[in-house]
C-alpha distance (Angstrom), angle and dihedral (degrees) to the residues before:
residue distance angle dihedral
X1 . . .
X2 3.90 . .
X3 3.90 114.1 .
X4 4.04 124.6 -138.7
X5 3.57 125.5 -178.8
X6 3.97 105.6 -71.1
X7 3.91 81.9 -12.6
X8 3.73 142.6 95.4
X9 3.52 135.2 -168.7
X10 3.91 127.9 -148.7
X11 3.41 157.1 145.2
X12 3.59 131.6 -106.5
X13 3.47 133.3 -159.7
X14 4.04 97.0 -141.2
X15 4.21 112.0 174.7
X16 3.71 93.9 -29.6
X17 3.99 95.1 -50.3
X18 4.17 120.4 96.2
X19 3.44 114.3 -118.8
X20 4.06 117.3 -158.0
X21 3.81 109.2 -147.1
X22 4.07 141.9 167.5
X23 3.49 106.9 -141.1
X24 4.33 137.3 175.2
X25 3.53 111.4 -121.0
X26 3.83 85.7 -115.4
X27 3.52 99.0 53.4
X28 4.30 115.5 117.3
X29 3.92 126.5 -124.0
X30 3.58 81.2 -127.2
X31 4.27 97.7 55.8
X32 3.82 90.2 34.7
X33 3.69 92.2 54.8
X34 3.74 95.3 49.3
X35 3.82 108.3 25.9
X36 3.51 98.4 36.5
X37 3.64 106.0 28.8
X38 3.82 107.2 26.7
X39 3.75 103.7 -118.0
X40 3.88 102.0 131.1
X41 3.72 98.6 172.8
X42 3.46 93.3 98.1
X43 3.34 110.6 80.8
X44 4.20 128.1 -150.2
X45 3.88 106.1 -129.5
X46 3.65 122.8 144.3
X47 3.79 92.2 -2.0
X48 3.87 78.9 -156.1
X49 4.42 92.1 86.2
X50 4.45 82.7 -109.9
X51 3.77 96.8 113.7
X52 3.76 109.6 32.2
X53 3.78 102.9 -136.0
X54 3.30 95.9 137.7
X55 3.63 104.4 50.9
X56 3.75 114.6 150.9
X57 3.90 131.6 165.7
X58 3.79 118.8 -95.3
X59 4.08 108.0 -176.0
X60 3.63 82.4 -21.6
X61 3.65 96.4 -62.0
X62 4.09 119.8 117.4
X63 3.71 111.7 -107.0
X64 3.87 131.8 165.6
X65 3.79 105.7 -110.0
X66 4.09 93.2 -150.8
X67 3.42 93.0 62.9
X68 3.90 98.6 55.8
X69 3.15 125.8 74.5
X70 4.29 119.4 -134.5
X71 3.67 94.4 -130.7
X72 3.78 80.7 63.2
X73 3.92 106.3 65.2
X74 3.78 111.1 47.2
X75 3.65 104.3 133.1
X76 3.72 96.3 31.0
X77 3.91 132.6 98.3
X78 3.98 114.5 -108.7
X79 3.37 116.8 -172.2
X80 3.87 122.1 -178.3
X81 3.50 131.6 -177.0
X82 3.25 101.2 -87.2
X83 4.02 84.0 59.0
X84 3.93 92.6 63.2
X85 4.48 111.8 89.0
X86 3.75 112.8 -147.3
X87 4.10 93.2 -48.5
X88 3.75 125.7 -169.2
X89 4.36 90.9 -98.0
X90 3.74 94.5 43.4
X91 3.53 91.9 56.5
X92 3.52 96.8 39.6
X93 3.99 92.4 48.4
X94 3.65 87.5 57.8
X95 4.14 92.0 45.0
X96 3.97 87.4 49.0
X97 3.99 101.0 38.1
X98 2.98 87.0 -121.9
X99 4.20 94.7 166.0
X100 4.16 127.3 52.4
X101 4.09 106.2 178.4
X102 4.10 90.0 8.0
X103 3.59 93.1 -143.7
X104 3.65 96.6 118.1
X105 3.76 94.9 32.9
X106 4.01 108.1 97.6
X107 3.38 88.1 52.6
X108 3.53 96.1 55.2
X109 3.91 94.2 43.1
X110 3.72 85.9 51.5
X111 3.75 87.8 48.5
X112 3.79 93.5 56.9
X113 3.55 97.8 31.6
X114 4.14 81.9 65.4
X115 4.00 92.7 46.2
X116 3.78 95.5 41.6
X117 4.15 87.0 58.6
X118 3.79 90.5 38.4
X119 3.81 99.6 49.2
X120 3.53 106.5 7.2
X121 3.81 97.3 175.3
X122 4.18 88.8 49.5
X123 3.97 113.1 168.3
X124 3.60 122.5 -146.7
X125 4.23 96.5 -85.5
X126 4.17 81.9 54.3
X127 3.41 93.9 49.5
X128 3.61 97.2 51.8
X129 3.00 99.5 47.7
X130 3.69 97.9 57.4
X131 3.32 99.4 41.0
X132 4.64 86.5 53.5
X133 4.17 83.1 81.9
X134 3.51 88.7 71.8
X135 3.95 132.4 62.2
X136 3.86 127.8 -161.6
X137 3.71 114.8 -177.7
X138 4.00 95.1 -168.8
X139 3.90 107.2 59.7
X140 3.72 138.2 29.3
X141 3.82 105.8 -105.2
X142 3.98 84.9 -112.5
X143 3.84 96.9 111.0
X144 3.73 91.4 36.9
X145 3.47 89.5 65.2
X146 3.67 97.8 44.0
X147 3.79 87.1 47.5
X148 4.15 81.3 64.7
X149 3.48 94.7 40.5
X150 4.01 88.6 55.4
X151 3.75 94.1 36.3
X152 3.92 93.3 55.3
X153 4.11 90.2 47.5
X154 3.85 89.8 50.8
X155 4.00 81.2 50.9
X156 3.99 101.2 48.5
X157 3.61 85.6 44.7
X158 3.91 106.8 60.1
């Protein structure tokens, strides 16, 4: 990390590439990822970490990306959306509907995508549960569920 007045300058491990960036100390995961760097997937929301828009992967572990600060991840593996291939819940969120507006929608793939290589065999409770850090305000959580359900038998399959 190489300090400038006001400024800093790192690099970020962004979906397997490394990203060189200048930075203010105050600056979000969330706004570096999109404003600086081009990775729009994550969405702002809340801003507050209630709605889960802008979930990324940090290590491999869901985090919300407005609530960390840039400054605070150099050395550690982001991956966004746009850092996932054709995985077992993006197809199946596309094969169940699961999405009306979208908005929320990378967050919640990223979300699942995180649970579904955590607990692969998740029950209902589990399911729940993981999917409560996010919000959508256009559908029912119905086809996000089945979306799971149909990712998780595409995974115990293969």
């Amino acid at each position: 990390m190489k300090c400038y007045k006001d400024f800093i300058q790192m690099i970020l491990d962004v979906n397997g590439e490394k990203k060189k960036v200048i930075v203010s100390p105050k600056d979000t995961l969330l706004y570096v990822l999109r404003e600086k760097l081009g990775f729009t997937g994550a969405k702002p929301g809340c801003e507050n970490g209630d709605c889960g828009a802008c979930t990324i992967l940090l290590d491999g572990k869901p985090v919300k990306s407005c609530l960390i600060l840039a400054v605070e991840v150099e050395g550690h593996s982001i991956t966004t959306i746009e850092g996932l291939r054709d995985t077992p819940i993006q197809k199946a969120f596309i094969e169940e509907s699961a999405f009306q507006c979208g908005y929320c929608t990378p967050g919640f793939i990223m979300n699942c995508h995180a649970m579904l290589n955590t607990h692969p065999d998740a029950d209902d409770k589990i399911i729940r549960e993981w999917l409560s850090s996010n919000l959508c305000r256009c559908t029912g959580y119905e086809e996000i569920e089945k979306a799971v359900k149909r990712a998780q038998n595409h995974i115990n399959v293969v």
